[in-house]
Every structure is written in C-alpha cells, then in structure tokens.
PDB file of N, CA, C and O in Angstrom:
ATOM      1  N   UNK A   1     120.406 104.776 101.394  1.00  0.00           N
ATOM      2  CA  UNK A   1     120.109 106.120 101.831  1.00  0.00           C
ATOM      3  C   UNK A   1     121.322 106.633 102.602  1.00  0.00           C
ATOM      4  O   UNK A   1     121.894 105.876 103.386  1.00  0.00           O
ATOM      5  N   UNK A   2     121.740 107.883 102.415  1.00  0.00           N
ATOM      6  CA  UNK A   2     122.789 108.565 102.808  1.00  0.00           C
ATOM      7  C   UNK A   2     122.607 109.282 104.073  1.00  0.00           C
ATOM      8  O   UNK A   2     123.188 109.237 105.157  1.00  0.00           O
ATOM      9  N   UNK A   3     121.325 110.158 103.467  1.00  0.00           N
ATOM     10  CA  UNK A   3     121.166 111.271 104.437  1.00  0.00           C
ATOM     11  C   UNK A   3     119.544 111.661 104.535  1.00  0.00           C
ATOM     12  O   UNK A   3     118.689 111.499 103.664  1.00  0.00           O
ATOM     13  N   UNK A   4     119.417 112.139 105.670  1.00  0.00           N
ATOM     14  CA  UNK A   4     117.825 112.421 105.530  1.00  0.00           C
ATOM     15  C   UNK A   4     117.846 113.830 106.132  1.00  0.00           C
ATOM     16  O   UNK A   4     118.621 113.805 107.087  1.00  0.00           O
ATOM     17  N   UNK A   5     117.172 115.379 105.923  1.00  0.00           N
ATOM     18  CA  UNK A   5     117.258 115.660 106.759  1.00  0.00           C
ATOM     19  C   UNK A   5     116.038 116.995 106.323  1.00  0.00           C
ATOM     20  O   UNK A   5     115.774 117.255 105.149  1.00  0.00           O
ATOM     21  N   UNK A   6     115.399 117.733 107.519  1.00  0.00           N
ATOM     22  CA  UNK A   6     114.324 118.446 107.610  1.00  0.00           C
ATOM     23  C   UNK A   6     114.778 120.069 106.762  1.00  0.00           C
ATOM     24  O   UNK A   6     115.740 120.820 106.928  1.00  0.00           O
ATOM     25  N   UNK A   7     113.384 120.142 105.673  1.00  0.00           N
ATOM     26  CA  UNK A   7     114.008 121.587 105.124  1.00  0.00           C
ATOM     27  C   UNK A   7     112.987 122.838 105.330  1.00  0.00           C
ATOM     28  O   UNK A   7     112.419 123.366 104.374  1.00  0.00           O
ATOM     29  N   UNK A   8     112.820 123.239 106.621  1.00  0.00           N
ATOM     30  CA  UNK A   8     111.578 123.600 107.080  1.00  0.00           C
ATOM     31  C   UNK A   8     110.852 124.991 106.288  1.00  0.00           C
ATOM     32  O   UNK A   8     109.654 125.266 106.218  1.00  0.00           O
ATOM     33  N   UNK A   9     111.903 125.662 105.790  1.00  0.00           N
ATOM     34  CA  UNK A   9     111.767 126.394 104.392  1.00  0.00           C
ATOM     35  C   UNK A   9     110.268 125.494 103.669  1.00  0.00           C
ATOM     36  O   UNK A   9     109.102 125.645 104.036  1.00  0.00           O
ATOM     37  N   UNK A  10     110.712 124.689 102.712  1.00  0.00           N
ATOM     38  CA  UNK A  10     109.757 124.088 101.946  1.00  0.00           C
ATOM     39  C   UNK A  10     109.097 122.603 102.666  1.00  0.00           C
ATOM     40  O   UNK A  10     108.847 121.566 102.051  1.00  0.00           O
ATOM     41  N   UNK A  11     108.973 122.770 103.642  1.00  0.00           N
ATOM     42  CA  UNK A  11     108.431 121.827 104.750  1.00  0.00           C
ATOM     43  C   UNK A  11     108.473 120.466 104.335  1.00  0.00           C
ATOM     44  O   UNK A  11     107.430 119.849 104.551  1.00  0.00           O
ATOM     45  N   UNK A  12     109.437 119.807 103.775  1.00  0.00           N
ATOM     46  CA  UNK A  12     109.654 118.687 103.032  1.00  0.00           C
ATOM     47  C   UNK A  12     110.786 117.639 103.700  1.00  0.00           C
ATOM     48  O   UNK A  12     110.820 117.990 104.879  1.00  0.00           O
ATOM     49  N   UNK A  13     111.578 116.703 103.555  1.00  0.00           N
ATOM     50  CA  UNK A  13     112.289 115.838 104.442  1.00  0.00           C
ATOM     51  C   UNK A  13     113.056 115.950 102.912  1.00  0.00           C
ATOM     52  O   UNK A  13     112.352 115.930 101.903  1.00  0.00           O
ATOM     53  N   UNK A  14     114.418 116.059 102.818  1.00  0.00           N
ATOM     54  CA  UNK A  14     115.070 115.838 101.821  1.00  0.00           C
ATOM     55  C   UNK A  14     116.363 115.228 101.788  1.00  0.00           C
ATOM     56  O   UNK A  14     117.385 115.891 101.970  1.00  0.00           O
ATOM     57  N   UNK A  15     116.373 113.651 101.501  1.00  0.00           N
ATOM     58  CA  UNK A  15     117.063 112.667 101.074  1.00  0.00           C
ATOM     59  C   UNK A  15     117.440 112.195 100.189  1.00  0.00           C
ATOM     60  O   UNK A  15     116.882 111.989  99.111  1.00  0.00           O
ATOM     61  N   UNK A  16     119.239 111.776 100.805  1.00  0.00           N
ATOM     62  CA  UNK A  16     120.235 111.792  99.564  1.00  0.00           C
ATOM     63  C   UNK A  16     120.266 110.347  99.543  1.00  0.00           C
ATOM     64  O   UNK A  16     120.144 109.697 100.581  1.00  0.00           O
ATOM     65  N   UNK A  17     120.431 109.789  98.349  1.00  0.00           N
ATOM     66  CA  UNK A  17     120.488 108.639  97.726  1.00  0.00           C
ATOM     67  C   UNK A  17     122.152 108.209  98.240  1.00  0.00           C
ATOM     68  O   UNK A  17     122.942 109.127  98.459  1.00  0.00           O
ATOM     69  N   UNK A  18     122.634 106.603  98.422  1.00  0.00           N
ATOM     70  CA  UNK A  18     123.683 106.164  98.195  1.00  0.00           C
ATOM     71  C   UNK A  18     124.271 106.625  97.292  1.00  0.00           C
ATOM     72  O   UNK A  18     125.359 107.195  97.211  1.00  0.00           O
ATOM     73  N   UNK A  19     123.324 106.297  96.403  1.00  0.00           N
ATOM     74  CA  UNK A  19     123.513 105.853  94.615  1.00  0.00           C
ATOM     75  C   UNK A  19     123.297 106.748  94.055  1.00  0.00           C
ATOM     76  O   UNK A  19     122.845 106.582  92.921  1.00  0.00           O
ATOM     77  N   UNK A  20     123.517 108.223  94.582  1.00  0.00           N
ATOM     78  CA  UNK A  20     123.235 109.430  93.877  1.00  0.00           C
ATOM     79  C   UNK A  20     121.802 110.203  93.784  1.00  0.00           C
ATOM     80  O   UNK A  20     120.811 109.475  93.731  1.00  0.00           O
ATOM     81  N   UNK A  21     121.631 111.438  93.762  1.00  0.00           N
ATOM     82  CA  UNK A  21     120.584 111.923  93.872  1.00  0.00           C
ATOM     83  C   UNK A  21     120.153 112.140  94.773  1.00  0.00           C
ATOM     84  O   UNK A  21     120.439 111.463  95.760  1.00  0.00           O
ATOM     85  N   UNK A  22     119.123 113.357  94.853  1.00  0.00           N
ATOM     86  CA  UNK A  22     118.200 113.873  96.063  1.00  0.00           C
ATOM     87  C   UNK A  22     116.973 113.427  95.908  1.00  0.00           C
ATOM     88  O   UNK A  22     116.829 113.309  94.691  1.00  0.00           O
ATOM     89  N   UNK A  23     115.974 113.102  96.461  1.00  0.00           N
ATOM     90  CA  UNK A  23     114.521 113.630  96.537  1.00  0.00           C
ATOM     91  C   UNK A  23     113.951 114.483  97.600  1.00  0.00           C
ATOM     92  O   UNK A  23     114.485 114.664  98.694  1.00  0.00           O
ATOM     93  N   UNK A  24     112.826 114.999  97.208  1.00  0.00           N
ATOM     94  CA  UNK A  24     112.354 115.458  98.835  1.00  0.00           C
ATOM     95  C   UNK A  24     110.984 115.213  99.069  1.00  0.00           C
ATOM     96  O   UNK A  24     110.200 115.259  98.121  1.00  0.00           O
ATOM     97  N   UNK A  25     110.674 115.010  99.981  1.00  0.00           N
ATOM     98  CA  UNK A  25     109.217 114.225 100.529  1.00  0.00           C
ATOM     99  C   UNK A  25     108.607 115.104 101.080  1.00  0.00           C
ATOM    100  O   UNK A  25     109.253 115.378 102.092  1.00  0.00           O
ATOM    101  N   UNK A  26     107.098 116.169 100.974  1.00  0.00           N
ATOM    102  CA  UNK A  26     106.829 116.867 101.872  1.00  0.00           C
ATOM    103  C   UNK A  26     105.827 116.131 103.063  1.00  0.00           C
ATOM    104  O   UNK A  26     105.199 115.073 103.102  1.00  0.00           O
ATOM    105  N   UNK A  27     105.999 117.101 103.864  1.00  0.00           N
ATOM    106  CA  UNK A  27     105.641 116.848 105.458  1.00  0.00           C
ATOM    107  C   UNK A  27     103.978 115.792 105.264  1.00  0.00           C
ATOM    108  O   UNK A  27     103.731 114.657 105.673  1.00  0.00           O
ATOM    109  N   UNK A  28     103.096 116.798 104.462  1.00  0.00           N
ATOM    110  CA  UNK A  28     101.585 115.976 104.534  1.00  0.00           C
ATOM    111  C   UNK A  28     102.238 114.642 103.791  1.00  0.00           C
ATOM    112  O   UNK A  28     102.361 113.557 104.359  1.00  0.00           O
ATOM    113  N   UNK A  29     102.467 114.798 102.997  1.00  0.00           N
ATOM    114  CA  UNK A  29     102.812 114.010 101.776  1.00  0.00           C
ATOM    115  C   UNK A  29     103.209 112.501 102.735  1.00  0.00           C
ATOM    116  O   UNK A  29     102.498 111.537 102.449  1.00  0.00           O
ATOM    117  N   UNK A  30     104.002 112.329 103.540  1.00  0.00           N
ATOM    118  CA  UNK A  30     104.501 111.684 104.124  1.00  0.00           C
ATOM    119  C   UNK A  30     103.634 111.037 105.607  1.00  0.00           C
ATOM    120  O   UNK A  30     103.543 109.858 105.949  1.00  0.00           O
ATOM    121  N   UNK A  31     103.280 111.808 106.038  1.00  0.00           N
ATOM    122  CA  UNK A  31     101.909 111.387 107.010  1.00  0.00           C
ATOM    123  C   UNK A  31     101.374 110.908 106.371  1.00  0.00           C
ATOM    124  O   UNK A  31     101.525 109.727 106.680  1.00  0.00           O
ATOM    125  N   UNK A  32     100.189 111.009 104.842  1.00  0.00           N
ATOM    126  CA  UNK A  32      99.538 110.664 104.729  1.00  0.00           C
ATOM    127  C   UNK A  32      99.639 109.173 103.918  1.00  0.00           C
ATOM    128  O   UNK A  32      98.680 108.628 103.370  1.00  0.00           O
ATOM    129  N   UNK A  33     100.899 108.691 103.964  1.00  0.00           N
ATOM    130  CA  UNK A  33     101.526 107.551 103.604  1.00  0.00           C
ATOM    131  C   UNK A  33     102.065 106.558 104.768  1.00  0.00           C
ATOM    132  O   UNK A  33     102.547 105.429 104.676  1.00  0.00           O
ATOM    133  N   UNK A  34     101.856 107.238 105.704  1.00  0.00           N
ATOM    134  CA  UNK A  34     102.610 106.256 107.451  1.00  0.00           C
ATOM    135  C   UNK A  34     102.071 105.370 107.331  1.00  0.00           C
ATOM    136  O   UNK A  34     100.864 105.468 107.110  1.00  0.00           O
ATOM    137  N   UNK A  35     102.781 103.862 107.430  1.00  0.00           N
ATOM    138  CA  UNK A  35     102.139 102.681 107.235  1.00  0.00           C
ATOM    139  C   UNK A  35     102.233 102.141 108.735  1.00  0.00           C
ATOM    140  O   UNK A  35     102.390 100.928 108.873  1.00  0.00           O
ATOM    141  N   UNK A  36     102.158 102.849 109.727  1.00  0.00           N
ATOM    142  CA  UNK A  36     102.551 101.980 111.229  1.00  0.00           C
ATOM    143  C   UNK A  36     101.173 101.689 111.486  1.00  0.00           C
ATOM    144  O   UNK A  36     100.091 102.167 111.144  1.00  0.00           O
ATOM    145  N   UNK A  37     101.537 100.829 112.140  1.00  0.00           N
ATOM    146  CA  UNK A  37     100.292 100.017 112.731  1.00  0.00           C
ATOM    147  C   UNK A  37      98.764 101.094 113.295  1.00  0.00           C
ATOM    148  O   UNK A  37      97.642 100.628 113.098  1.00  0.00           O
ATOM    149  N   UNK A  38      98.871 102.062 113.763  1.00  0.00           N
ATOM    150  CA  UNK A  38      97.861 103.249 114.014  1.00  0.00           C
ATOM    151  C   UNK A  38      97.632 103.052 112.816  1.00  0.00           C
ATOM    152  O   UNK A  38      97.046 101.988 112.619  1.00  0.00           O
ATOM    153  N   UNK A  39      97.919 103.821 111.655  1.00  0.00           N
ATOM    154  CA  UNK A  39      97.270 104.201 110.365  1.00  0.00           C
ATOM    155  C   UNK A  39      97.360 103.666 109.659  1.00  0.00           C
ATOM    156  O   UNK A  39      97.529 104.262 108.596  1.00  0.00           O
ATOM    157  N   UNK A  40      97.328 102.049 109.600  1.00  0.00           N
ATOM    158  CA  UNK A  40      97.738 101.613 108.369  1.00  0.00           C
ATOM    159  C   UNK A  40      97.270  99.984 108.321  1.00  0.00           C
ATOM    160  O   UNK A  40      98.336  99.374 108.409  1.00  0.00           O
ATOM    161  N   UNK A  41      96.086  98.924 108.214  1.00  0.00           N
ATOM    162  CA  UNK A  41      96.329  97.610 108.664  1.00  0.00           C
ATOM    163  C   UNK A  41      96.779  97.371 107.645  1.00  0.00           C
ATOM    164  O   UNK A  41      96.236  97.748 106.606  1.00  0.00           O
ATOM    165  N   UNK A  42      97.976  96.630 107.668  1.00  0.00           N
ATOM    166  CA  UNK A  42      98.415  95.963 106.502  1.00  0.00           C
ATOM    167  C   UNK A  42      97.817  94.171 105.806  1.00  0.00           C
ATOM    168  O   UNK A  42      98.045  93.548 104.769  1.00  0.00           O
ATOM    169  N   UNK A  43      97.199  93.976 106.736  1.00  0.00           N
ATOM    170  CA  UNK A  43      96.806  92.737 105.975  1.00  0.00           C
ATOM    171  C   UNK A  43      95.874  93.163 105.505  1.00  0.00           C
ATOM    172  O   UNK A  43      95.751  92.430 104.524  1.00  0.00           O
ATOM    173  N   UNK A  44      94.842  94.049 105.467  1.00  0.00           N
ATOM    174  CA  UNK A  44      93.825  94.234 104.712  1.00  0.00           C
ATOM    175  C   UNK A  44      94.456  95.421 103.316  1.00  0.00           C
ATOM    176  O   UNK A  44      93.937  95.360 102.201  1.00  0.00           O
ATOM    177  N   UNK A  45      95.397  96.246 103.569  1.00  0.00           N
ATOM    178  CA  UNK A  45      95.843  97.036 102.719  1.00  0.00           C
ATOM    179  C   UNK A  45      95.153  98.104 102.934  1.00  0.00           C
ATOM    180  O   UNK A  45      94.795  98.704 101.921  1.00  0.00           O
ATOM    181  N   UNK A  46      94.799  98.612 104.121  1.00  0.00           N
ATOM    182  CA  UNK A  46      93.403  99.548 104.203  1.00  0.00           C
ATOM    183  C   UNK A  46      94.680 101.007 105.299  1.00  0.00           C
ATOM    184  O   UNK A  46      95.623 101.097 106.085  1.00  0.00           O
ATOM    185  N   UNK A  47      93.562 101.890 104.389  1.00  0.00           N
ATOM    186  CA  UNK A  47      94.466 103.170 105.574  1.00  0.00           C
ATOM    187  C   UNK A  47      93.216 102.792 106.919  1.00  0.00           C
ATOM    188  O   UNK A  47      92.335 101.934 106.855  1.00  0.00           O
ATOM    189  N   UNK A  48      93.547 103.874 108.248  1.00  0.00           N
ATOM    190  CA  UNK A  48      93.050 103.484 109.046  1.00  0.00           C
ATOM    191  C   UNK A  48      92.553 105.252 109.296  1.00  0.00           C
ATOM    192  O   UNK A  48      91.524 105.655 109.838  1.00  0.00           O
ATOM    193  N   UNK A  49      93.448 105.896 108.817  1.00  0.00           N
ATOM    194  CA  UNK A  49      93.492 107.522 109.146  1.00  0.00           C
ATOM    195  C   UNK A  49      92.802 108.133 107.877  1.00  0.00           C
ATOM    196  O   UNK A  49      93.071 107.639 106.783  1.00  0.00           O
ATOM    197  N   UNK A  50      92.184 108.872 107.942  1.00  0.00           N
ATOM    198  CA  UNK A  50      91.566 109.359 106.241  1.00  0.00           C
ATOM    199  C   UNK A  50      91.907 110.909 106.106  1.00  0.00           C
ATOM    200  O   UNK A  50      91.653 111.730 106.988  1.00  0.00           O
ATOM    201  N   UNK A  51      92.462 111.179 104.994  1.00  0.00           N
ATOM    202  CA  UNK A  51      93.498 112.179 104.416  1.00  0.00           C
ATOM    203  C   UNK A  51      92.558 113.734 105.091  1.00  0.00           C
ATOM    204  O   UNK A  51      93.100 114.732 105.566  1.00  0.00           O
ATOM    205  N   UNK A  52      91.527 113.570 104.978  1.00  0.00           N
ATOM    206  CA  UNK A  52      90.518 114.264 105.002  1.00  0.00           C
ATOM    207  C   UNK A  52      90.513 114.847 106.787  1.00  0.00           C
ATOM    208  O   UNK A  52      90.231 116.030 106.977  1.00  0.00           O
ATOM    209  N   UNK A  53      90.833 113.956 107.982  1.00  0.00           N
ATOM    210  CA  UNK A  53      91.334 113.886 109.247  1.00  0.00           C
ATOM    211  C   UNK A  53      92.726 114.584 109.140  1.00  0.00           C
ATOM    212  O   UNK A  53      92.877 115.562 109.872  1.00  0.00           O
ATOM    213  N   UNK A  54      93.708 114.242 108.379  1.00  0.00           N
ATOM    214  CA  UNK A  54      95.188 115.038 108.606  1.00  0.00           C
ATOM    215  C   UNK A  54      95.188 116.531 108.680  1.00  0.00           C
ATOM    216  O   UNK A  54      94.715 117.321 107.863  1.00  0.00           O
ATOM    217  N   UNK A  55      96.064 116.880 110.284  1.00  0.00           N
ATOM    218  CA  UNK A  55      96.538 117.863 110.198  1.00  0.00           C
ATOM    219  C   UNK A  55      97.352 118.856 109.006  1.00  0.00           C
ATOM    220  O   UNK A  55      98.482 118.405 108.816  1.00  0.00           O
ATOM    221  N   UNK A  56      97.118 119.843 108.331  1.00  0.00           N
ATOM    222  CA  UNK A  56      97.710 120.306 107.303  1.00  0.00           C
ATOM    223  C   UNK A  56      98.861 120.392 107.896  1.00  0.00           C
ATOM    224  O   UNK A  56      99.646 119.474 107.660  1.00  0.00           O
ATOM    225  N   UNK A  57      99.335 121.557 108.881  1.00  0.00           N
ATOM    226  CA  UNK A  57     100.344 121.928 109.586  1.00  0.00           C
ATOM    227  C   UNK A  57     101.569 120.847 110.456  1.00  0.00           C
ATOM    228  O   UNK A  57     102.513 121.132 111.193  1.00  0.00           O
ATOM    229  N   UNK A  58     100.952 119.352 109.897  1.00  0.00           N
ATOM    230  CA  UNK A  58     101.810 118.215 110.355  1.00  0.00           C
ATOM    231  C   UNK A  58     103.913 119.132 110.338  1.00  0.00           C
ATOM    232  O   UNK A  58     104.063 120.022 109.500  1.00  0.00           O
ATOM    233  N   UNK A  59     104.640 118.927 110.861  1.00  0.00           N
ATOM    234  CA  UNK A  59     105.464 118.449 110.961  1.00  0.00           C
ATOM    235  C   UNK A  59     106.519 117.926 111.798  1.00  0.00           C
ATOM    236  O   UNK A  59     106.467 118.128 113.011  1.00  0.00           O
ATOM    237  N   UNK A  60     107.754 117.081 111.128  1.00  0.00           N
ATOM    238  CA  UNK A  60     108.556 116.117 111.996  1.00  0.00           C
ATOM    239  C   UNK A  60     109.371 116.770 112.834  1.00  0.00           C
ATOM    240  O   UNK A  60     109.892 117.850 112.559  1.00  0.00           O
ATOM    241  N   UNK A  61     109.509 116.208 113.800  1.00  0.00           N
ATOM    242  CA  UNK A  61     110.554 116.623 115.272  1.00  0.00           C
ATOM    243  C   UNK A  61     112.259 116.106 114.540  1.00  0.00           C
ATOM    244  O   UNK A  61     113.277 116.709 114.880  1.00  0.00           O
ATOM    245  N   UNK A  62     112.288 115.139 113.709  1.00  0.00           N
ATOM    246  CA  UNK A  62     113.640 115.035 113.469  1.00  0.00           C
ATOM    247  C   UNK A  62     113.849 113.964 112.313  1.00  0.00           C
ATOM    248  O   UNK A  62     113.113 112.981 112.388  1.00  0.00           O
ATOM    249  N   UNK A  63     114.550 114.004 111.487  1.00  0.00           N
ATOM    250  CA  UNK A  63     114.645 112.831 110.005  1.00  0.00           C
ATOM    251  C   UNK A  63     116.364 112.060 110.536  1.00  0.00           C
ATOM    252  O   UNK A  63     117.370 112.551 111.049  1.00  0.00           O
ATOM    253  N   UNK A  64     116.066 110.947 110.177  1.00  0.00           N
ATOM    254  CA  UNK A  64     117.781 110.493 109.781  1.00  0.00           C
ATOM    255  C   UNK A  64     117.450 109.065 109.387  1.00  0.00           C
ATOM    256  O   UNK A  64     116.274 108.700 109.418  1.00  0.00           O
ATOM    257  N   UNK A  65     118.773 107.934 108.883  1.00  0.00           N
ATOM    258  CA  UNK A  65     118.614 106.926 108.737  1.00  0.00           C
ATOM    259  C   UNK A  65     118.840 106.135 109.884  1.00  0.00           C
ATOM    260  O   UNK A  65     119.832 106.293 110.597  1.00  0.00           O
ATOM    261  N   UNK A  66     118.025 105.347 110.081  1.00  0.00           N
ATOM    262  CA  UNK A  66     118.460 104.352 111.144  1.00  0.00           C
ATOM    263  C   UNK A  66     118.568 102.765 110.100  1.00  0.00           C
ATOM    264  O   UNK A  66     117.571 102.229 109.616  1.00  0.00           O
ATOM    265  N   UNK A  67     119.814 102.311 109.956  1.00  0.00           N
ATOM    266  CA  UNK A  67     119.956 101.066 109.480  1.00  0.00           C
ATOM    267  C   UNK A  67     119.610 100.811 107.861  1.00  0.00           C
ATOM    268  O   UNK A  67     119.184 101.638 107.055  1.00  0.00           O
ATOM    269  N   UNK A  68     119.815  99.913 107.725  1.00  0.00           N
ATOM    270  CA  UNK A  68     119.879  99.655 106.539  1.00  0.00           C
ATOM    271  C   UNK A  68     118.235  98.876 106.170  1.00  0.00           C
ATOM    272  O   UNK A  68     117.741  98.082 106.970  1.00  0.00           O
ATOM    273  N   UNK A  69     117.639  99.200 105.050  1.00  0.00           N
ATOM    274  CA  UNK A  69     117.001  98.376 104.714  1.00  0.00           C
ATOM    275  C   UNK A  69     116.848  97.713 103.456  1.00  0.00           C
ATOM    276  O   UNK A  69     117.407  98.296 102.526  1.00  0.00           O
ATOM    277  N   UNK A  70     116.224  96.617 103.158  1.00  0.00           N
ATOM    278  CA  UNK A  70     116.611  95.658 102.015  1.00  0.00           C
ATOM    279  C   UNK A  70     115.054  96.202 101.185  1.00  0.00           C
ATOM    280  O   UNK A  70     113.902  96.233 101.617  1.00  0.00           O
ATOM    281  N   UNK A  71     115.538  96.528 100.049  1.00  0.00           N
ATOM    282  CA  UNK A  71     114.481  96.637  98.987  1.00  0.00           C
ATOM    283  C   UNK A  71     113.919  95.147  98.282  1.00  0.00           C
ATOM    284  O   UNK A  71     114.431  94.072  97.970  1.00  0.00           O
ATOM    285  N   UNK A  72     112.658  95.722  98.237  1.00  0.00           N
ATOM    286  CA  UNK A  72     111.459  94.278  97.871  1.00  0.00           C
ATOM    287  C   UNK A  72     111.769  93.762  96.396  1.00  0.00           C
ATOM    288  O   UNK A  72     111.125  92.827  95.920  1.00  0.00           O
TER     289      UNK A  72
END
C-alpha cells in the first residue's frame, strides 16, 4: 500500500496500490467490516455490531499507512 487517503466528496477512503492501481472503500462499507476486538470476536468468526445498529453518517477522522503488512 502506497497511499491511503479520505475523499469526502464520495465519502470513501481511496487507496493506491504499491503494485499499481486505486481502489476505494466507502465509509459504511468499511465500519461495517472493522474486525477490532469491539466488533468483531475472532475466534468465533462472529460480528459483535449488527449492520442494522451502524451509523449511516459514519465517517473517518484520518486514513494513512502505518507499516507494512504481510499478506495471508
């Protein structure tokens, strides 16, 4: 990941690939995928937050990369 950064226009997080390419992630879209420990137990694989509870009007205070991470 290159770059991450907020496009409040189309309320989406839009990140540039190393390896080329953009995507963009919108704001719900991305809440309703948070795997942190609040919303998410991972040993059971279970959400904890239900889509149905999410704020529509969610969005982020700030995007970037922090560090590198190793794909599974």
């Amino acid at each position: 990941m290159e770059r991450a950064t907020l496009d409040s226009s189309s309320e989406a997080v839009e990140v540039e690939w190393s390896a080329g390419g953009v995507d963009r992630f919108p704001y719900i879209w991305l809440r309703d995928n948070c795997q942190c420990s609040e919303c998410f137990q991972a040993d059971l694989n279970k959400r904890l937050v239900l889509t149905s509870e999410l704020d529509l009007d969610v969005s982020p205070v700030r995007a970037g990369v922090q560090g590198e991470f190793p794909l599974k």
